[in-house]
C-alpha positions in Angstrom: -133.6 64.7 83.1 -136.3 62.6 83.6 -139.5 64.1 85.9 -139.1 62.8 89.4 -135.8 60.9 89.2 -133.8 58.9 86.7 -135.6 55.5 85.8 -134.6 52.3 87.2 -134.5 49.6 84.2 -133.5 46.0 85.7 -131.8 44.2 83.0 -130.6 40.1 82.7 -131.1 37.2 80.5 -134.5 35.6 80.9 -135.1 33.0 83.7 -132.2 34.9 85.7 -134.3 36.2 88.4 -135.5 39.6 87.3 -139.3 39.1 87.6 -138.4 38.5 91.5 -136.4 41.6 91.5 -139.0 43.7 89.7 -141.7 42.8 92.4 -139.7 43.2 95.2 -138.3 47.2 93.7 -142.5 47.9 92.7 -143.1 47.4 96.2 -141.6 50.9 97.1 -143.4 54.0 98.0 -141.6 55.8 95.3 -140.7 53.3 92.3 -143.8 51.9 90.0 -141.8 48.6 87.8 -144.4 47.2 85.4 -144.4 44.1 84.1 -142.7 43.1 80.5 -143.5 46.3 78.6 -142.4 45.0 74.7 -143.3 48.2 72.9 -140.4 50.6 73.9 -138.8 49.2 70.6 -141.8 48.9 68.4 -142.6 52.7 69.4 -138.5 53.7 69.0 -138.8 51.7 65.4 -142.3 53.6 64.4 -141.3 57.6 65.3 -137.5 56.9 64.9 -135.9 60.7 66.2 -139.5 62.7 66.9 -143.2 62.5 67.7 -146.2 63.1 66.0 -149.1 63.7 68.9 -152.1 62.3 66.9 -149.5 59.2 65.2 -147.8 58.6 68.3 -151.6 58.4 70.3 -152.9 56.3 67.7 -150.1 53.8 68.0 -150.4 53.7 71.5 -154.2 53.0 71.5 -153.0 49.4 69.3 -150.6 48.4 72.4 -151.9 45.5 73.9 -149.6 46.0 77.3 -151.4 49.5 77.8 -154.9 48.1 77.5 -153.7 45.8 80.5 -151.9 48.5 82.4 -155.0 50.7 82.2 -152.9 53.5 81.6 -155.4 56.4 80.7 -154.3 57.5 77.4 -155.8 61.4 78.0 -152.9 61.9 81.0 -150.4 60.8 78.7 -151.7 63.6 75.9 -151.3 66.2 78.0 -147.4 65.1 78.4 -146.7 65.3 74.7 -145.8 67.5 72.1 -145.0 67.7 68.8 -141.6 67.7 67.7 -140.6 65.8 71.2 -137.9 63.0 71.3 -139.0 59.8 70.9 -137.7 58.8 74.2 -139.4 61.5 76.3 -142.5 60.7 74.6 -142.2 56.9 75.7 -140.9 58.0 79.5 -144.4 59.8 79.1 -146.3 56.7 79.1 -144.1 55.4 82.2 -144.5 58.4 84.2 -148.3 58.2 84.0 -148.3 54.9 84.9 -146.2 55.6 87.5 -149.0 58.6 88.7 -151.2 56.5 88.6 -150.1 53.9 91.2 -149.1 57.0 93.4 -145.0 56.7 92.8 -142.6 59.6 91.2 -140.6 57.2 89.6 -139.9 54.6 86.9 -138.9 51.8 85.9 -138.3 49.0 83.5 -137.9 45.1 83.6 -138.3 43.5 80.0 -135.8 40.8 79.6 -136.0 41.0 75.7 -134.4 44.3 75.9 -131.2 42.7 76.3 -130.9 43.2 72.5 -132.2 46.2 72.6 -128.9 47.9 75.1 -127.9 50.5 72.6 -131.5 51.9 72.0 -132.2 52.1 75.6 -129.6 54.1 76.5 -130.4 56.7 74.2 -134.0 56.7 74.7 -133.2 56.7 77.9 -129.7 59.0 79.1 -130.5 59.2 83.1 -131.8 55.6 82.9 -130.2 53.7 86.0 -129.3 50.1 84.7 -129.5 47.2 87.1 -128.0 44.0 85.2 -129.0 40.4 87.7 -127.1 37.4 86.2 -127.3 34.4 87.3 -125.4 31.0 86.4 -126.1 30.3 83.0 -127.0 27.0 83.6 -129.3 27.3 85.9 -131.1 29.6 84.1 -130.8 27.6 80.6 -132.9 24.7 82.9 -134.9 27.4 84.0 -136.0 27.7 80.2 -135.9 25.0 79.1 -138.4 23.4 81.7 -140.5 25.7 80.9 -144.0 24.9 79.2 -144.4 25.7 75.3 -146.9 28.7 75.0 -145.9 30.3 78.2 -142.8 32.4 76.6 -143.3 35.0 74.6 -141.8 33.9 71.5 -139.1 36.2 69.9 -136.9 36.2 66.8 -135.6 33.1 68.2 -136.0 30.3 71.0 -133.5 28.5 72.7 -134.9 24.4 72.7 -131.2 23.5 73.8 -128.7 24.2 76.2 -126.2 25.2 73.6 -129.2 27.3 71.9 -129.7 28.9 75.8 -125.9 29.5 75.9 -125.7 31.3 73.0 -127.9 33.9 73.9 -127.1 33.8 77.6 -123.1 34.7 76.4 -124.3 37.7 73.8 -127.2 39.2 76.2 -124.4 39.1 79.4 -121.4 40.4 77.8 -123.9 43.0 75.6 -124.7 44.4 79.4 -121.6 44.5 80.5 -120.1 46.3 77.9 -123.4 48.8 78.2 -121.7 49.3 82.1 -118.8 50.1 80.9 -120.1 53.4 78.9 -122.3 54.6 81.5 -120.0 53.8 84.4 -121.7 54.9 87.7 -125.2 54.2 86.5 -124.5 50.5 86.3 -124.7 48.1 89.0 -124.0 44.6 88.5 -126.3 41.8 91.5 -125.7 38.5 91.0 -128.7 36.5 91.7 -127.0 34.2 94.1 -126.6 36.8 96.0 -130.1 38.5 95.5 -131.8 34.9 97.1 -128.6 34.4 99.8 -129.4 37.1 101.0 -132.3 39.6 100.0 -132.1 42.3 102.5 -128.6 43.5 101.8 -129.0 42.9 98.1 -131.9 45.6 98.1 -129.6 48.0 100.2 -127.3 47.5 97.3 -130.0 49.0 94.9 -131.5 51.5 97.0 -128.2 53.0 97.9 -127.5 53.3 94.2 -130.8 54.2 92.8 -131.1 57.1 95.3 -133.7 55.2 97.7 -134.6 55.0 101.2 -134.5 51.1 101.8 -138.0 50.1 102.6 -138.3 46.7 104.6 -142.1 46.1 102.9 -139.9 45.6 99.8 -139.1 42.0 101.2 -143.0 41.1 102.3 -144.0 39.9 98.8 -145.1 36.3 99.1 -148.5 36.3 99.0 -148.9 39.3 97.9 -148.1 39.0 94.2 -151.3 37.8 91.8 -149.5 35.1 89.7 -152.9 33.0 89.0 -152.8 33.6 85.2 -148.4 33.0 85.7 -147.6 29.4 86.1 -144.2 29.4 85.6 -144.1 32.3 88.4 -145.7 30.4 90.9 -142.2 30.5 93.3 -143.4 34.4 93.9 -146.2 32.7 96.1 -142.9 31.9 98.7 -140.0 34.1 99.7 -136.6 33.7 97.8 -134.7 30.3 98.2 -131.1 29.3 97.3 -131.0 26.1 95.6 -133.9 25.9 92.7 -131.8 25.0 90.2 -128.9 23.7 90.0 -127.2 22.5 87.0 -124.6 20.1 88.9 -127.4 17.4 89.5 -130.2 18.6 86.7 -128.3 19.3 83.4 -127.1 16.0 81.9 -123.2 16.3 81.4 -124.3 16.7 77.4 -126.0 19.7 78.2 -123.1 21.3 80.6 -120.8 20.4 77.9 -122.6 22.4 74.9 -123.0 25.0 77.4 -119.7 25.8 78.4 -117.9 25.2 75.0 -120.2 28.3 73.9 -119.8 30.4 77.0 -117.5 28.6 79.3 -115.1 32.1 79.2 -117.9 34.7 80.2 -118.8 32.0 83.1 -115.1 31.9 84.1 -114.9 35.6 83.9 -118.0 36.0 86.2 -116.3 33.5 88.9 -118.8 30.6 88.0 -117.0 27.4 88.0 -116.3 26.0 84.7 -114.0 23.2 83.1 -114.3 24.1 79.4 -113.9 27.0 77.2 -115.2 28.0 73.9 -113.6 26.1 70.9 -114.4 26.0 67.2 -117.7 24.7 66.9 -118.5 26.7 70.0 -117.2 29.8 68.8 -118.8 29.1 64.7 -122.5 28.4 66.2 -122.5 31.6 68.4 -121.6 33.6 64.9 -124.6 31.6 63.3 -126.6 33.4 66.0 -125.4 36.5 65.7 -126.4 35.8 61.9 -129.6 35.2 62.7 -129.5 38.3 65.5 -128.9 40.9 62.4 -131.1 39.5 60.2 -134.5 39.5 62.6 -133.8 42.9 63.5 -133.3 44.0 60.3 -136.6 42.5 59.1 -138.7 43.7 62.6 -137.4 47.3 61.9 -138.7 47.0 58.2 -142.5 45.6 59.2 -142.7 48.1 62.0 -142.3 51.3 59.5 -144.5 49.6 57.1 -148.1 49.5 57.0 -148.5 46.3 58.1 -147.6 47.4 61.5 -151.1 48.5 62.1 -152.8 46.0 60.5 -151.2 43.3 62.6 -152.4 46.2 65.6 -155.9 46.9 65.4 -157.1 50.0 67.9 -157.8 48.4 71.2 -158.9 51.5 73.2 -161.1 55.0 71.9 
C-alpha cells in the first residue's frame, strides 16, 4: 500500500477539464497533484520490473519535470532500494514531492496517460482513478483553438475534428473499461457537472478518495500562476458553464466527422447525438489505432536504447 494513502490519479481526454480539477484537489491540506508529470512511462519503459539505485538516480537527474518540481533528488535516495518495483520506486518520487509541499498524499493528472491505462494500474495497485469527461465536442474545439507550440506534441495530433474524435472515443472508452476492473476505485465526474456545480462535485471526490471536504478547495482564482500558460488563462476566474459549445462553434462539417467516429460512446454517455459510427468512421478509427501500436512500439524501443540518454543530458548533480 502506498505510504500515507492510495494516490489520487485524475484521468480524461485533453481539453476536458482536468487541469481545473487538478488545482482545485492540490489545494487540499492533505493531497499534493503536480502538474503534467510525462516520465512515469519513460521511467516504466527504462527499469521495466525492478530498480537499479545508481541507474534509476541517474535517469531521474535527465528529467526535465523534476528540475522544475525542485524535487531534491537525495530525499528520494533514501526511499529506494535495489531490487524495488519499478512502480514503488516512481510513487518514491511522488511522495517526496508530496513532503515537500507539507501533504501525505499523492497524486497524478497527466492527460497523455490515457494510453498509458494498463501500465498505470500496475505501477500503481491502490491508485484511486478519477476519469472527468466532458462532451467531445467541446473539447475537440477546445483543441483545436488552441495555439501551435502550446501542446505538447505526442505520437500524434489531432488538426481535425474527426482526428479529435478518434482519440477522444479510444482514450474514453480505454477508461472506462480501466473502471470496470478496478470497480470501487473508479469514479466517473462529468465536467458539466464539475462547472454546474463545483461544491458538490468535490464532495463527490472527497467522499471517495477518503477526504475531509475542504471549502479552500473552491478559492483558486487568483490564486493559480498561469503567466507562462496562455491557454490556461480561464484559472484566473472561477468555473463557468457555457465555454464551449459545439451547437453554435463547430461547423455542421465538423459535428458530422465527429459523430460518425464516436457518435455511439457520446450516445452511451447521455450526450445528444444524431449519427453513429458507419464505415469510413469505423476504418479511420482502425487507422489510428494503427498508428497507436506502431508509436508505442517504436517509443518503447528508443527508451531502452542508448539514445534515450543522449536525447537526456544530466540536468541536476
Amino acid at each position: 500500500m502506498t505510504p500515507g494513502g492510495p494516490p489520487v490519479v485524475v484521468l480524461g481526454v485533453r481539453r476536458s477539464g482536468t487541469t481545473l480539477l487538478r488545482v482545485m484537489l492540490d489545494r487540499h491540506s492533505q493531497l499534493a497533484v503536480p502538474d503534467e508529470s510525462y516520465f512515469v512511462p519513460q521511467l516504466a519503459d527504462r527499469h521495466l520490473r525492478r530498480v537499479d539505485v545508481d541507474d534509476f538516480l541517474d535517469d531521474l537527474r535527465r528529467l526535465n519535470t523534476l528540475a522544475e518540481w525542485d524535487v531534491p533528488l537525495e530525499k528520494v535516495r533514501a526511499r529506494l532500494r535495489d531490487g524495488m518495483p519499478i512502480g514503488a520506486a516512481i510513487a518514491a518520487v511522488y511522495t517526496v514531492y508530496a513532503e515537500e509541499r507539507g501533504k501525505q498524499r499523492w497524486g497524478d493528472k497527466t492527460p497523455m496517460y490515457m494510453q498509458n491505462l494498463r501500465l498505470l494500474e500496475r505501477l500503481f495497485p491502490d491508485a484511486l482513478f478519477v476519469h472527468l469527461i466532458r462532451d467531445g465536442r467541446d473539447a475537440a474545439l477546445s483543441f483545436l483553438a488552441m495555439p501551435r507550440g502550446i501542446v505538447t506534441e505526442t505520437w500524434m495530433h489531432p488538426r481535425t475534428p474527426a482526428e479529435f474524435a478518434c482519440q477522444w472515443r479510444t482514450e474514453v472508452a480505454a477508461a472506462r473499461r480501466l473502471g470496470g476492473r478496478v470497480g470501487r476505485r473508479y469514479l466517473e465526474l462529468r465536467y458539466e457537472d464539475l462547472v454546474a456545480d463545483a461544491d458538490a462535485a468535490l464532495r463527490t471526490v472527497c467522499a471517495f478518495a477518503g477526504l475531509e471536504y475542504e471549502p479552500a478547495m473552491l478559492d483558486y482564482a487568483g490564486n493559480v500562476d498561469v503567466s507562462a500558460k496562455p491557454h490556461q488563462q480561464r484559472l484566473e476566474q472561477p468555473p463557468s458553464k457555457g465555454v464551449r459549445d459545439w451547437r453554435t462553434q463547430m461547423p455542421a462539417a465538423g459535428v458530422s466527422a465527429f459523430e460518425h467516429i464516436a457518435g455511439d460512446l457520446l450516445g452511451d454517455l447521455g450526450y445528444e447525438t444524431s449519427r453513429s459510427p458507419d464505415v469510413a468512421g469505423r476504418a479511420q478509427r482502425a487507422w489510428y489505432d494503427t498508428r497507436a501500436v506502431a508509436w508505442r512500439g517504436a517509443s518503447f524501443a528508443l527508451r531502452r536504447s542508448f539514445l534515450w540518454r543522449r536525447r537526456h543530458p544530466v540536468l541536476r548533480g
